[in-house]
C-alpha positions in Angstrom: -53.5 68.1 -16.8 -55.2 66.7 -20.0 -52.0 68.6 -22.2 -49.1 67.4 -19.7 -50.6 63.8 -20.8 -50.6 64.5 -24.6 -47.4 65.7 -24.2 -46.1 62.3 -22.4 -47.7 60.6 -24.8 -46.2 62.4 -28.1 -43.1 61.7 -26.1 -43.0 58.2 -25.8 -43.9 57.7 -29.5 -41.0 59.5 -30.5 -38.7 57.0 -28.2 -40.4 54.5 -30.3 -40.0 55.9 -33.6 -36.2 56.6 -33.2 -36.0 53.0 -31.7 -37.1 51.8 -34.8 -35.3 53.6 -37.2 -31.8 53.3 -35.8 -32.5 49.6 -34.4 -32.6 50.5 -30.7 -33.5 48.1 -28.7 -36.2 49.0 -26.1 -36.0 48.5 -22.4 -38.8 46.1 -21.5 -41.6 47.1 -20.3 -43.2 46.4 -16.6 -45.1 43.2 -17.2 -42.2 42.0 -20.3 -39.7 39.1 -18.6 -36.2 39.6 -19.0 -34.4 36.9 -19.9 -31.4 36.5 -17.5 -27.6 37.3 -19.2 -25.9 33.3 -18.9 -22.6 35.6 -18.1 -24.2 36.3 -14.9 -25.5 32.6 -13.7 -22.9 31.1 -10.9 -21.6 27.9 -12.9 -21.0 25.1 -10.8 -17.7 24.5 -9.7 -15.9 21.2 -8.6 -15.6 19.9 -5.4 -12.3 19.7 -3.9 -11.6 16.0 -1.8 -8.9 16.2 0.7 -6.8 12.4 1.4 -4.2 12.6 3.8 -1.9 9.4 3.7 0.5 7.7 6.7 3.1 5.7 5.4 4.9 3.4 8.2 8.2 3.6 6.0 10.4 6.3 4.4 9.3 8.1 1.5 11.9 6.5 -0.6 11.4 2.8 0.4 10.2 0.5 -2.3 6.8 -0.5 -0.3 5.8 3.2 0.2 6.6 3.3 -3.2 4.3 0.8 -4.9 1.7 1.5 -2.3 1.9 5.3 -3.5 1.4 4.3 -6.7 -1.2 2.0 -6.1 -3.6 4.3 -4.1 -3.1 7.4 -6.4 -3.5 5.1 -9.5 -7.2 4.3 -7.3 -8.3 7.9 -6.8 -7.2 8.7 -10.5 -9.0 6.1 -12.3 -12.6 7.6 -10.0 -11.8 10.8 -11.7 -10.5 11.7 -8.1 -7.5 14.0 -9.8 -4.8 14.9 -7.6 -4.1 18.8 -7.9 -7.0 19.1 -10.0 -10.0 18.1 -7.4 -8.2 16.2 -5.0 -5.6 17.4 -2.2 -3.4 14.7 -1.2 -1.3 15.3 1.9 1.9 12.5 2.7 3.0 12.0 5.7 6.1 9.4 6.6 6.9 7.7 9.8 10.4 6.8 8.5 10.1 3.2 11.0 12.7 1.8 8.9 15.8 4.1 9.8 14.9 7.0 12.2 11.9 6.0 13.9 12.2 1.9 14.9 11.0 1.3 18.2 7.9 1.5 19.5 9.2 4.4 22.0 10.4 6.5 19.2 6.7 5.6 17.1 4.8 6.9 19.9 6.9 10.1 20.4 6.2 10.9 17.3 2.1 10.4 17.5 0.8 13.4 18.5 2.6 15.5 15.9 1.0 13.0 13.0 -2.1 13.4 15.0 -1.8 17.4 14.8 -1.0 17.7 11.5 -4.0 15.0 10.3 -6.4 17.4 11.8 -5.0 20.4 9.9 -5.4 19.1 6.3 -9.0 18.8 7.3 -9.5 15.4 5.8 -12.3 13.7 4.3 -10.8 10.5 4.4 -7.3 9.7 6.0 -5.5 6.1 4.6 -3.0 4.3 6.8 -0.4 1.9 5.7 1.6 -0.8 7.1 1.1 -2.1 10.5 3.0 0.6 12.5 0.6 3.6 10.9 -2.2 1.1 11.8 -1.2 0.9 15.4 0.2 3.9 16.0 -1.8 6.5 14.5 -5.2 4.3 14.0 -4.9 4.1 17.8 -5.6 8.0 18.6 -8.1 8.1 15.3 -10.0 5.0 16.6 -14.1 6.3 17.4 -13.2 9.7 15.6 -15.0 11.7 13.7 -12.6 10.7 10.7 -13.2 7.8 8.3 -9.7 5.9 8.3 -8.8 3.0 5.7 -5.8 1.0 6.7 -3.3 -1.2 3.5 -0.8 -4.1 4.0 -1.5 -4.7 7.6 -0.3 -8.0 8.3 -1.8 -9.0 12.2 -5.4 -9.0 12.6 -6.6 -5.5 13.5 -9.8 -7.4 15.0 -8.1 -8.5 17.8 -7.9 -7.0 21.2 -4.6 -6.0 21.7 -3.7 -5.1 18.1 -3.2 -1.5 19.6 -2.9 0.1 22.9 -6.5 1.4 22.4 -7.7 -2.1 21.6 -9.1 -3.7 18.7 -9.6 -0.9 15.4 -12.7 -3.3 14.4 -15.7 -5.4 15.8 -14.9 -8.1 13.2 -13.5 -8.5 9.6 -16.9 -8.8 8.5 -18.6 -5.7 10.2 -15.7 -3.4 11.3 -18.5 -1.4 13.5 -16.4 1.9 13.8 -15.2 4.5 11.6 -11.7 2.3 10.2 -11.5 0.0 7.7 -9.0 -1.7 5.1 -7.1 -4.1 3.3 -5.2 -7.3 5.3 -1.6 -8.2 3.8 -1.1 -11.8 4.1 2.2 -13.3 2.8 2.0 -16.4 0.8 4.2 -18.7 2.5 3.0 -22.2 1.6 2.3 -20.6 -1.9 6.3 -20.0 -2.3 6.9 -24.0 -1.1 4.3 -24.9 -3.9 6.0 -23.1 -6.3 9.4 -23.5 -5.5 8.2 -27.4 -6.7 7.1 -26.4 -10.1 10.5 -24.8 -10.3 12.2 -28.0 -8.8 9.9 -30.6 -9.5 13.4 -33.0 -7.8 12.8 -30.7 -4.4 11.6 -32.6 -1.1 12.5 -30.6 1.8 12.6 -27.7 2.7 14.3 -24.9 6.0 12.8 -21.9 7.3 14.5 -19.0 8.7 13.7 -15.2 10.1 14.7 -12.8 12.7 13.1 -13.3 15.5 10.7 -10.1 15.8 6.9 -8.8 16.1 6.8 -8.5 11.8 7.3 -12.4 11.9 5.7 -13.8 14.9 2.6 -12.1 13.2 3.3 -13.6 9.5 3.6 -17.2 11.2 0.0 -16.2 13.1 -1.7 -14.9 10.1 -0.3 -17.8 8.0 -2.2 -20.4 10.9 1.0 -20.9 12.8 3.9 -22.9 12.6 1.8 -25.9 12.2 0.3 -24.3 9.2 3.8 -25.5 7.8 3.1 -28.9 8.0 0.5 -28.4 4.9 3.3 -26.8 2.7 4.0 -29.0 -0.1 7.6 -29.3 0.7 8.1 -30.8 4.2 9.8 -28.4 6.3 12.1 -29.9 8.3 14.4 -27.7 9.6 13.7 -23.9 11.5 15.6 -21.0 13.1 13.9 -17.4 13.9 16.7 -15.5 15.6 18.1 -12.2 15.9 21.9 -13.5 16.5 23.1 -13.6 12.6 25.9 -15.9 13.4 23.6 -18.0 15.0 21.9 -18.0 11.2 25.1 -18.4 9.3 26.0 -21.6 10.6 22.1 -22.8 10.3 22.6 -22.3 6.8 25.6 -23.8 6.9 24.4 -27.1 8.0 21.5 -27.1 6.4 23.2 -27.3 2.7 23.4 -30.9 2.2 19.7 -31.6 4.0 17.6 -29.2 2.1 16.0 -28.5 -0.9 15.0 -25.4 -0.9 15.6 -22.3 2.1 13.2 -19.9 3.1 13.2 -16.8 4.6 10.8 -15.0 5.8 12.0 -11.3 6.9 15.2 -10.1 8.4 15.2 -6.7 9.7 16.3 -7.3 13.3 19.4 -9.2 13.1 22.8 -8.6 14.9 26.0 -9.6 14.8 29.0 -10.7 17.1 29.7 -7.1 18.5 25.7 -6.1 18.8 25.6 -4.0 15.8 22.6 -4.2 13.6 22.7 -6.1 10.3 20.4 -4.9 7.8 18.6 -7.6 5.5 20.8 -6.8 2.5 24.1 -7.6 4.2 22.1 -11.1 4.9 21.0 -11.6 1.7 24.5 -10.8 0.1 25.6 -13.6 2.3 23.3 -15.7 1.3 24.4 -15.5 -2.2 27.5 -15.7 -1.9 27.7 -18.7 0.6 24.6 -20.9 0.1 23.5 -23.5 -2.7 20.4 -24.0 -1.7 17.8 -22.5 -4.0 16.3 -19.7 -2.2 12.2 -18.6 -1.5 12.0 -15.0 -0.1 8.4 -13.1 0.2 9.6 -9.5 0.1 9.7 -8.5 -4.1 12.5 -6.4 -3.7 14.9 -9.2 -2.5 13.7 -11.2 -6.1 15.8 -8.3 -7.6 18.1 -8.6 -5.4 19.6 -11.9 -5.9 16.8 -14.4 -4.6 16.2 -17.3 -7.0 12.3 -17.1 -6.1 10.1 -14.6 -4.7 6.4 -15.1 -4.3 5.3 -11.7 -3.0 2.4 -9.3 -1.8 1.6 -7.1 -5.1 2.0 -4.3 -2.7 0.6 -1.9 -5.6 -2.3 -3.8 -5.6 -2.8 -3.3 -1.7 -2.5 0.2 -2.4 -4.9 0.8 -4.9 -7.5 -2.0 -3.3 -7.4 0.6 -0.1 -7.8 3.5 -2.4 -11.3 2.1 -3.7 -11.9 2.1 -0.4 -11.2 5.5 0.6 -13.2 6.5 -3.4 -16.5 4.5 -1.9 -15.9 7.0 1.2 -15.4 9.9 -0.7 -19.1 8.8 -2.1 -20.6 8.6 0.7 -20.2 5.1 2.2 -19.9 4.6 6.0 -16.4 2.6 7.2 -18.1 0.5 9.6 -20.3 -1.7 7.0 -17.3 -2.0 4.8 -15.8 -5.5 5.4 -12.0 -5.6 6.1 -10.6 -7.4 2.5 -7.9 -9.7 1.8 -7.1 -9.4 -2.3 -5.2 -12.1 -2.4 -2.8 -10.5 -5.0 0.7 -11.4 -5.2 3.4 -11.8 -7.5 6.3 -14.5 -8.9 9.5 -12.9 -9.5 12.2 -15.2 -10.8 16.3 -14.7 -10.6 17.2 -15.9 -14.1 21.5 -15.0 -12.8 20.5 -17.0 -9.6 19.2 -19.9 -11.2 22.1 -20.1 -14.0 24.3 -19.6 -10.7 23.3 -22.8 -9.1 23.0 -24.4 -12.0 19.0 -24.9 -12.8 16.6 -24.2 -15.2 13.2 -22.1 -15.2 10.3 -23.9 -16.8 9.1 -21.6 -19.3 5.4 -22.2 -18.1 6.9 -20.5 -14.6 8.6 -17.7 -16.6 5.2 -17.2 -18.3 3.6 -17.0 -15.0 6.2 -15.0 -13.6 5.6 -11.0 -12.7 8.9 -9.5 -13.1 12.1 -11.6 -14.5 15.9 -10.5 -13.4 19.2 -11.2 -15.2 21.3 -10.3 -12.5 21.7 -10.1 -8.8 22.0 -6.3 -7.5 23.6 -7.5 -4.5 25.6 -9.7 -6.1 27.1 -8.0 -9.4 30.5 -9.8 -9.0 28.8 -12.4 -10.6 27.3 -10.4 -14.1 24.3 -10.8 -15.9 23.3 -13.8 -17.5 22.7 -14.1 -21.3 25.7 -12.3 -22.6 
């Protein structure tokens, strides 16, 4: 027994010794630590945020547009990537041209609904007033945090959906949805149609006669809201008939100072047939001298000699810092509902030289966006050449 342990012994010196001569290293030994190989350590890897998004309008509509950019321009700037470490699923209603009633919106519900629940959300965002309604309706006391953007009625109120109110109060919305309120600056647009006129007294007021403006007129306070304007309004026609609207414009040409409308997507003509807002705004530039106010940006490009808007990319990104504090961690029912208050002047410079006016350049210096000619109106050219 003693020799087998000599030999181990003269065995294990020799591992040594050849160890040290040819720079071997050793195995350690029992009670020697090994230090771990970094290689081998799981590193940390990012987490991936999913964001599904209903849009109320087409994906090529100049609202979802802005609001697109608006909301991923939110996430990005929170280091919220998209295709990096953050899904992003879009979903259109397409309420403008295939989907307009509210038969057709609630067909298409519970296929929305479905296909929510597949992307697996952590947060789902839901714009304009018919996604609210529509789709916020079936999400309502779900186990998904939903913001809303650019919802013009007040989601507070009892019957702003089928399944009631989406919040308590503006304050403390009390449930799992949240959002951003999109108030159109009427009286603003009378104010500064007077900095633009500084001669203009009066004032008409016209729209189609739908849901969209009945709930401007009761977000704005109602039509008695209007008597606060600082033009006095003293003539106005919300109708559907456009013929009806074409000879209110007519008479109105020598009573007026200034016209404006507020939306006109439900209009008709003679035969029944739908008139879209471009066909009335084209009229309206080609058969009216009354300087025009219009709320809708678009319609400032367009041909309108004044626009005093909703900065619509603002909405969207104001609702995507909402759904980046939810992503964090914070809870949709203490979030209060917000109003930004952000909007834009947009000026017609080929308008204006049309009916024969000037722009104060401390407007123009104000002034968002600045046009040169009228896109429905190009008979007319582009002024400054």
């Amino acid at each position: 027994m003693k020799s087998k342990g000599l030999w181990g012994l003269i065995i294990a010196i020799s591992i040594l010794a050849i160890a040290v001569i040819y720079g071997v290293e050793h195995p350690p030994l029992l009670n020697e630590a090994s230090e771990p190989d970094i290689n081998d350590t799981p590193q940390p890897t990012e987490t991936v945020k999913a964001v599904t998004i209903v849009y109320s309008y087409e994906a090529d509509f100049w609202v979802t547009i802005a609001e697109d950019r608006g909301v991923t321009a939110a996430f990005a700037d929170n280091n919220h990537i998209e295709n990096k470490n953050l899904t992003v699923t879009r979903i259109h209603m397409d309420t403008k041209t295939v989907n307009k009633s509210p038969e057709k919106m609630a067909g298409i519900t519970p296929g929305i609904i479905a296909q929510i629940k597949r992307t697996k959300p952590d947060v789902v965002l839901l714009f304009d007033d018919n996604a609210a309604k529509f789709i916020g309706a079936e999400l309502l006391h779900s186990d998904l945090p939903v913001v809303f953007g650019s919802v013009n009625a007040s989601p507070a109120d009892t019957d702003y959906t089928r399944a009631g109110a989406l919040a308590d109060s503006l304050e403390i919305p009390g449930h799992n949805i949240t959002g951003v309120l999109e108030r159109m600056p009427v009286l603003a647009g009378f104010e500064i149609m007077g900095t633009l006129n500084p001669k203009a007294r009066t004032a008409a007021l016209i729209s189609d006669d739908s849901t969209t403006a009945r709930a401007i007129v009761e977000t704005m306070g109602g039509l008695e809201a209007l008597d606060r304007a600082a033009l006095t309004v003293q003539a106005r026609l919300f109708t559907n008939d456009f013929e009806e609207l074409k000879a209110f414009v007519q008479d109105q040409q020598d009573k007026v100072d200034a016209l404006a409308i507020l939306v006109g997507y439900t209009m008709r003509n003679a035969r029944g047939q739908p008139v879209s807002q471009e066909q009335i705004v084209r009229w309206l530039l080609m058969n009216s001298r009354i300087p025009g106010i219009s709320y809708s940006e678009v319609l400032g490009a367009e041909g309108f000699l004044l626009t005093v808007a909703v900065d619509l990319e603002k909405q969207g990104y104001h609702a995507g810092l909402m759904g980046v504090r939810i992503l964090g961690g914070a809870q949709p029912a203490k979030m209060p509902i917000i109003d930004p208050v952000a909007k834009k002047i947009v000026i017609n410079l080929a308008r204006a030289e049309q009916l024969g006016m000037d722009v104060p350049m401390s407007l123009l210096k104000r002034a968002s966006q600045v046009h040169r000619k009228m896109s429905l109106y190009p008979e007319y050219g582009e002024t400054g050449k």
